[in-house]
Each structure stands twice: as structure tokens, then as C-alpha cells.
N, C-alpha and C positions, 0 to 999 in steps of 0.2 A: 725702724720705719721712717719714711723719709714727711718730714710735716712740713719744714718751713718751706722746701722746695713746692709742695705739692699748696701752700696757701699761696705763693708766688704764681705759681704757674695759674691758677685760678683767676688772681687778680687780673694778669696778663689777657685770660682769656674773655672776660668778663667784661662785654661794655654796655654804655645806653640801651645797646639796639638787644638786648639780653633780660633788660629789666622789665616787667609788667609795669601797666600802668598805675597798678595797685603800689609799685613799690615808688614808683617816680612822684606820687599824690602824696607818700609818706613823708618823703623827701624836703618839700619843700615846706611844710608849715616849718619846720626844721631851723630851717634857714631863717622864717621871717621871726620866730621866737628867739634865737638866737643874736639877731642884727637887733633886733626890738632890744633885748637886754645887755646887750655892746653900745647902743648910743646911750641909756640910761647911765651902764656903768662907766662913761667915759672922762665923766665927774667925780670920778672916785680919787681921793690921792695917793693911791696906788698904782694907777692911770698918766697921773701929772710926772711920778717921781720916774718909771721906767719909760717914757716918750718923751724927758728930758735928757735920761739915758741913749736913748735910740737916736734921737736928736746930735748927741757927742761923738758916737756910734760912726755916724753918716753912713755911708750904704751905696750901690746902683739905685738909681734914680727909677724904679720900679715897680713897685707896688704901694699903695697908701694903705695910711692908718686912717680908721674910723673916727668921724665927726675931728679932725685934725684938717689944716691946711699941712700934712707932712708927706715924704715921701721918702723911702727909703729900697733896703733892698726886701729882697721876697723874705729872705730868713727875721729881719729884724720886723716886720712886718705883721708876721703871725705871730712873733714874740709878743710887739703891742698888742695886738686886737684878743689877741687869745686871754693875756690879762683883760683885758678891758671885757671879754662876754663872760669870765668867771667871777669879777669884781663886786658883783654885788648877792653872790648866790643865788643866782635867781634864773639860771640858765639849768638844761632841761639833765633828765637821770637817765638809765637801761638800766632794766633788770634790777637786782636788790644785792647794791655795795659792789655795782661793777664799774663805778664812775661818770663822768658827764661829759659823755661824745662831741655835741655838737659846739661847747666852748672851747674844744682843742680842733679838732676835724672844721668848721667852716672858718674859723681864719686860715688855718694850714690851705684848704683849697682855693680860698679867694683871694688870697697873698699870692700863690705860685702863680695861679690860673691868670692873674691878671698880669704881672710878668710876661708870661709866656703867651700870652694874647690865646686862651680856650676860651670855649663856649661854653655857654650853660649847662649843654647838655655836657662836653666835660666834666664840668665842678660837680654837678650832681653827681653822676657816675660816680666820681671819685670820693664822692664824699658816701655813698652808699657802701664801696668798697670796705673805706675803712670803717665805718661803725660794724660793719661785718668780718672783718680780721680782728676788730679791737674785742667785740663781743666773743666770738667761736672762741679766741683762746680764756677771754676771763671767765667763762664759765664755768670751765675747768677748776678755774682758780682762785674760788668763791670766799674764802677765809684772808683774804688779805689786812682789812681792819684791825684785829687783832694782834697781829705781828708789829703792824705800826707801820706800812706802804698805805700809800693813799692811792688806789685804784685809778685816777682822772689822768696823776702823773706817770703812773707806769704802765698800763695798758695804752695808755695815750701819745707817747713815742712811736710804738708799733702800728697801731693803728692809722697816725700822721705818715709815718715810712709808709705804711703800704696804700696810702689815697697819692702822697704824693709821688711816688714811685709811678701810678694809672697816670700822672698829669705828665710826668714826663713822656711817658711813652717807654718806660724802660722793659727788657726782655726779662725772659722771665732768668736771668741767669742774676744780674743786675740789680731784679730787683729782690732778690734772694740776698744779694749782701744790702741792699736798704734795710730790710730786716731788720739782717744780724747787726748792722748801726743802730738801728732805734733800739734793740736790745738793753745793748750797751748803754745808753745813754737815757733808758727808763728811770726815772726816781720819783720820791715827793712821801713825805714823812705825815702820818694823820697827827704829827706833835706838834705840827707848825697851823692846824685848825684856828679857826680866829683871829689869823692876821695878815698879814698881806701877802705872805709866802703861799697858802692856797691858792689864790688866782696863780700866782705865779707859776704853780706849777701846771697851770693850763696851758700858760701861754710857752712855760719851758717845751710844754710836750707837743706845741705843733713847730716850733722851733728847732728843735731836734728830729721831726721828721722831714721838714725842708732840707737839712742840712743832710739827713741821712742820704731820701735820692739823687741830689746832687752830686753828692761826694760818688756814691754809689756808680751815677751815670759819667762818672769821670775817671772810671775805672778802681775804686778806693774800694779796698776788699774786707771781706767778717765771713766769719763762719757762716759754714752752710747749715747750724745744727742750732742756731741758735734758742727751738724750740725743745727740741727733741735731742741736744745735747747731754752728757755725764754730768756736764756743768755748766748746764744752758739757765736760759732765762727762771723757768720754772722751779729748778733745783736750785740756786739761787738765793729765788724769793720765798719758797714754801718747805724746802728741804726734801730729800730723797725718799724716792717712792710714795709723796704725795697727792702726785700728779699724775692721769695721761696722756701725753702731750698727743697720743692717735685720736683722744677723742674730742680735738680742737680742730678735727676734718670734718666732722658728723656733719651732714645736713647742710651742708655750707651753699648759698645760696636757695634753700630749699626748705623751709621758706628762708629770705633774709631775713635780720636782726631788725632791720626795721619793721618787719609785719610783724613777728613774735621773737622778741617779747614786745618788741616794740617801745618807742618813747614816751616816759615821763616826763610831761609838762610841769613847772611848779605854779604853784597858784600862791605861795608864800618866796619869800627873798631869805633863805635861812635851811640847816640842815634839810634832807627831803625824808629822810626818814623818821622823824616826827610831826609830818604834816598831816599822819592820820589822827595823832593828839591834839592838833590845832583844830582839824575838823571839828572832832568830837568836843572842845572845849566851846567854839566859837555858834555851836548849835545850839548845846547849852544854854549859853547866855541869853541868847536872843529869844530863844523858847520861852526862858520862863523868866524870862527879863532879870538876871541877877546884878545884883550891886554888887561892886567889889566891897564894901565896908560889911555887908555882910557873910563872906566867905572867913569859914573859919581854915580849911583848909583843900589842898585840889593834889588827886595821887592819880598820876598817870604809870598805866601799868604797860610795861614796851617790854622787849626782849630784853635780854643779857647785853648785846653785840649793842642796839641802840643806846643803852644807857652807856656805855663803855666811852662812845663819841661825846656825848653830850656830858662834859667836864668841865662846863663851865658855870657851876652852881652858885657864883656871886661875880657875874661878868661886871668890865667896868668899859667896856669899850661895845661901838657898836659891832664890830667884826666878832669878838669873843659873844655879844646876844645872840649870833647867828645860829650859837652851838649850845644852846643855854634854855632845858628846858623850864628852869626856875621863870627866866623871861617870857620867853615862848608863855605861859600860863598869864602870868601877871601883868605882861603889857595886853594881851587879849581883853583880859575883866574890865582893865582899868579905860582901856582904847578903842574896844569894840572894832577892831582890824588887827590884822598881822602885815603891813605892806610897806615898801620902802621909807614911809615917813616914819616908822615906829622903829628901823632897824637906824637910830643914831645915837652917837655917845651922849646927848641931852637925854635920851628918853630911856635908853638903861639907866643913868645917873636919878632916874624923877624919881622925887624921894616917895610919892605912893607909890611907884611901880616897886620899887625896892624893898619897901615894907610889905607889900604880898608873895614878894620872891619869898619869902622866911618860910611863907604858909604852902609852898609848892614842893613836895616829894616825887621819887620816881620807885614805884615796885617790881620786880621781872618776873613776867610769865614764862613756859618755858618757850625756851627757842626754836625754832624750826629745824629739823634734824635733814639728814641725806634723803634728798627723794623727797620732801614738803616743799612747800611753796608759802610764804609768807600771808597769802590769804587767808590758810587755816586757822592763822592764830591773829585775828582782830588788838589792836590797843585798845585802850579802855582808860575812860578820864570819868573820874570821882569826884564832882565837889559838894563838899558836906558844908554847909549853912551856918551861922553862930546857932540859929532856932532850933536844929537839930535835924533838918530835914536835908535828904541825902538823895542829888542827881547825878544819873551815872549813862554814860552812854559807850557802845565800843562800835569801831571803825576798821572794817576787815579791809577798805581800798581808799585811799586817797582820791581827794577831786583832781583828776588830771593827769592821775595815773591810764597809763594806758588801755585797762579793761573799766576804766570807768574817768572819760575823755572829758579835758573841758568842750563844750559846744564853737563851732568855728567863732561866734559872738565873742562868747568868750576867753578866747585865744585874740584875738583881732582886737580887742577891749586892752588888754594887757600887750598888745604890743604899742595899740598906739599910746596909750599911755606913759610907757617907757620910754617913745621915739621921742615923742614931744617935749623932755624934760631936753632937748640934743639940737634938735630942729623944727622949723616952721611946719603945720599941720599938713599944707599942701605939700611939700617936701617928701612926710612920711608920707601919705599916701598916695605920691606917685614912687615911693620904694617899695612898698606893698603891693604896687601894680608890675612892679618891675619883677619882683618875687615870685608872683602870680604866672607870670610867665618867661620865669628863666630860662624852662629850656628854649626858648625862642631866641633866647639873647644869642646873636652874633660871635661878641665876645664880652667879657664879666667886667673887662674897664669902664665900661660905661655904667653899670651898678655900682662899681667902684669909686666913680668919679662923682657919682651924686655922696656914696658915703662922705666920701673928703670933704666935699666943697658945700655944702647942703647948708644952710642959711648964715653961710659967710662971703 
């Protein structure tokens, strides 16, 4: 059966004037959660170390990097910004253990886009596109964790191929070998968690889709099979007859991946799969007003596959807290927040936070089999008292998970929050108005050129 052709040909056929309004609404909070946590993370020195690189790099004079006076070409471009929206963990999820779309996918399109002088209505498109190739096939492909692929870096090639493949304008023959480049050039190890290699491979993977349609529209050829290959992508990654690569056509635009499953916002900067535990810990607290001094101990009960990530049982760095439910518990008790001020190597190192990491375990329920849905099976956070008295609460959906939304407030709360650690307030709020109505924008350099230049 023919798949990659037939996702190509799709893309090809698939513009603005295709999408509901429902999907174009999905669209854009997207983008403003996404920019909101690229100017926050653009302080990270993760940020400084590769747009010093990019910087060396030099480039066509083309596209900029966010909250920088830089310019560079389109590929180097969504290298930076892509690190820079996954630098602080704090940019948005799909679905459960499929990756985080819009920190590879909106630099990939506002790097090309502004380049090649698109439109709003454009970048959008293109960015619906690919969270829609990136989703249809990880779905399929649901067990990647475990093997040790980090889902952001290797669906996230693909998915940049086939949004930037829609910017170019490529046919669908064309954009069949973009593809089979991003294929190729998919990676990102969940052993590199905690350190600066994560973002990176956000921004590797809208990096290597720019690079895909280009090369692609210049004639640069890949397999036609690279889904549905002997020895394609899926075989690969998961091994033989794991996979079916037919049934990464289902449903494809019907509904998009932005309606269902739709996006996860995070309302914490740190894994998203334990944000049901932070709920349930940070309710706790405030309910029945716990002190840390008197917690004897806190057992968060998560899956198999969640504790499996979360290996970082005596972090020392704030990147390693990210992943770290011993932290996650004890900077909550001790901080009464989970938010970018508590994700630093000062506030793992604080020797109370440290002394309650001792008293934080992780138990597993079982895990969700074929055909479940992660809401079945609620987390559940236990904290038992020194007096002996024992609060328990469980959290079947996270705040900001998709079937249970932050409020526009609080999404719009959290972006400017983030922007303004980047730029002057009136700055973000006329980027949030620009946001507001992209597809209006003419062409995306002039969003672009507020990102660059925005209170320098």
C-alpha cells in the first residue's frame, strides 16, 4: 500500500481555504503559547551556546532568531528558535508520549515563511499540516519511550518536512522525497532528558525539515517508501511487524490532530507526564495547608512508562529537576508553586528541598493497554503526615490538557508572563495582537521583525 505518497499528496492538496474555522481557532493559541515560551526560553544557556554557533554558522541574510538582533538563513534559523521554544520544557504536548509539535513546527514555519515572504494564512496551513503528518503516523507508533527515541526528535523531522514541503509550494512528487529526508534524518535519544540535548533536538528536528524541502525542491531524491518501506522508518524504529504503516492514512484531516486529540498546554516548565501528580500534590497542600516539616512521606502512583522517564531521583541541575519526581514533590511542599523560578540549579541544590526529595517515592498502577486511553487510569499522590494522618487525592486529567483546557485568562497569563521576562509589556501585547490575527498578516516578517527587534 502506498502511504508516504498518499500523505504527500494530501498535504499538496490541503490548504487554508480547506480548513474550518474550528481548526484555524486551534491554530493559533498555538503559536502565541509557543512564542510566549521561545522569548522566556531565549535566556537559557542553551540559547546563548547555539546562536553563538549560528552566529559562526553565518547564513543568507533571511530569516531571524527570536528576541536576538540576528539574522541568519531559514535552516539555521528554526535550528535556533526551535531550541530556544523547547529550552525551558514549557512548550505545549499531543496525545500521550507523541512529542511536542509546536516547539519543532512554529519555528520550522516562521523561519521558511518569513524567507520566502508567506502569509499568515500560509504559516498556519502549514503548521496544521504538520502536526497532522507528525500525529497520523505517531500514533501508530505509540511505544517509543521505551526503546530510548524521544518522540519530539523523530516524528518531528517528518512532520517539519511535510509543513515545510506546504511553504514551499512543492508537488506532491517532491514533496514525497521531503519525506523520505526527514525520515532519514529523524533522531533524539530519551537518554539525553535533562540536559541541553532535549531542546536541541527540537530545534534539530525543525532544522532538518527545512533542509529536507529544500534539498527536495531542488531536485535531491529518498525513497518513495519511506513509511511503508521493508526497511522504512517504522521498521526502523520499532521493529518488524509492529507497525501499520495503512493505518497512519485513517481519518487524516477528518477531524485534524488539532481538534482530536488536540493540544496539551503545560501549566508547569518540566516533564508533562507528571503534571497530573503536581496537580494532585499542589491541591493538597493548599487544602489542608500542609508544612513540609511535617510530611513524613509523599508516594505518587503513575504508570510503568511515566516512572521509566522520570530517572532523575537525586537531580543536581535545574534541567535534570525537570525530570525528577523526587523534586517535582518537594520543591511544591517547600514553594508552594511549580514555575520557572523553582526550575534552577539554586533550588534543586536548597538543602530543604533536598531533604524532602528522601521522603518522595514513585508506585506503578497498571498501565494502559491497547485500545485505553490514559484517563482510565487517574495518578494518585499520597502524603502521609509525621501525626499519622494520610491525604490522598488522584488526577484522571491534567489542567491544560486538552479535554480539560486552561481558560483563554489563563493561557494569555502564561504567555505574558513568559514574554515579559524577553520584552517590554507593550511589545508583548502588540505580539499577541499580531497573533490574534495572523491570518490577516500580509506576510509573517513583520511578526518576525517585532520578534527580533522587540525592546532593543
Amino acid at each position: 500500500m502506498e502511504v508516504t505518497a498518499r500523505l504527500a499528496r494530501f498535504v499538496v492538496a490541503t490548504g487554508y481555504d480547506e480548513m474550518s474555522p474550528e481548526v484555524i481557532a486551534a491554530a493559533k493559541p498555538a503559536f502565541l503559547d509557543t512564542l510566549g515560551v521561545a522569548l522566556a526560553g531565549s535566556r537559557a544557556p542553551s540559547v546563548g551556546i547555539v546562536n553563538d554557533l549560528v552566529t559562526r554558522l553565518g547564513g543568507t541574510d533571511e530569516a531571524s532568531v527570536i528576541g536576538f538582533a540576528l539574522r541568519t538563513s531559514a535552516a539555521n534559523a528554526a535550528l535556533a528558535n526551535g531550541v530556544m521554544a523547547h529550552a525551558l520544557d514549557y512548550d505545549d504536548d499531543i496525545g500521550v508520549g507523541y512529542g511536542h509539535p509546536s516547539a519543532v513546527l512554529v519555528p520550522t514555519v516562521l523561519a521558511l515563511g518569513e524567507a520566502l515572504g508567506r502569509s499568515g494564512r500560509d504559516v498556519l496551513a502549514a503548521y496544521v499540516l504538520g502536526v497532522e503528518v507528525w500525529f497520523k503516523v505517531a500514533r501508530v507508533m505509540p511505544r517509543l519511550h521505551p526503546l530510548g527515541w524521544h518522540p519530539t526528535g523523530v516524528f518531528g523531522a517528518l512532520g517539519a518536512a511535510a509543513a515545510a514541503a506546504k511553504l514551499m509550494r512543492l508537488d506532491a512528487d517532491r514533496t514525497t522525497m521531503a519525506l523520505g529526508l526527514g525520515g532519514s534524518q529523524a533522531a533524539g535519544l530519551i537518554q539525553n532528558l535533562g540536559t541541553m540535548t532535549k531542546p536541541f533536538h527540537a530545534g534539530n528536528a525543525a532544522r532538518s525539515g527545512v533542509v529536507a524541502a529544500m534539498l527536495a525542491a531542488d531536485g535531491f531524491t529518498a525513497t518513495r517508501a519511506v513509511l511503508e518501506g521493508d526497511l522504512g522508518f517504522p521498521v526502523a524504529l520499532c521493529g518488524h511487524g509492529e507497525v501499520d504503516p495503512g493505518a497512519m492514512l485513517r481519518d487524516l484531516g477528518a477531524p485534524f490532530a488539532l481538534i482530536r486529540p488536540g493540544i496539551n498546554v503545560k501549566q508547569y516548565p518540566c516533564y508533562y507526564s507528571a503534571h497530573k501528580c503536581i496537580d494532585a500534590a499542589l491541591h493538597l497542600i493548599e487544602r489542608h495547608d500542609i508544612q513540609p516539616d511535617a510530611v513524613a512521606s509523599v508516594d505518587c502512583r503513575v504508570p510503568a512508562r511515566v516512572a521509566k522517564i522520570l530517572f532523575y531521583t537525586e537531580p543536581r541541575t535545574g534541567l535534570e529537576g525537570k525530570f525528577s519526581m523526587q523534586f517535582f514533590m518537594a520543591a511544591a511542599l517547600v514553594e508552594r508553586s511549580l514555575g520557572l523560578a523553582q526550575f534552577t540549579d539554586a533550588k534543586v541544590n536548597d538543602a530543604r528541598i533536598r531533604g524532602l526529595m528522601k521522603r518522595v517515592t514513585m508506585s506503578e498502577h497498571r498501565d494502559w493497554g491497547p485500545g485505553e486511553i490514559p484517563l482510565d487510569h487517574p495518578d494518585i499522590v499520597t502524603v502521609t503526615l509525621k501525626s499519622g494522618t494520610e491525604y490522598r487525592r488522584a488526577v484522571a486529567t491534567a489542567r491544560g490538557h486538552a479535554d480539560n483546557p486552561l481558560t483563554w485568562g489563563e493561557l494569555t497569563d502564561k504567555y505574558q508572563a513568559c514574554a515579559r521576562l524577553a520584552m517590554p509589556e507593550k511589545d508583548a501585547m502588540r505580539l499577541s495582537d499580531m497573533l490574534a490575527h495572523l491570518d490577516e498578516l500580509a506576510e509573517v516578517g513583520e511578526l518576525m521583525h517585532l520578534l527580533r527587534t522587540a525592546g532593543r
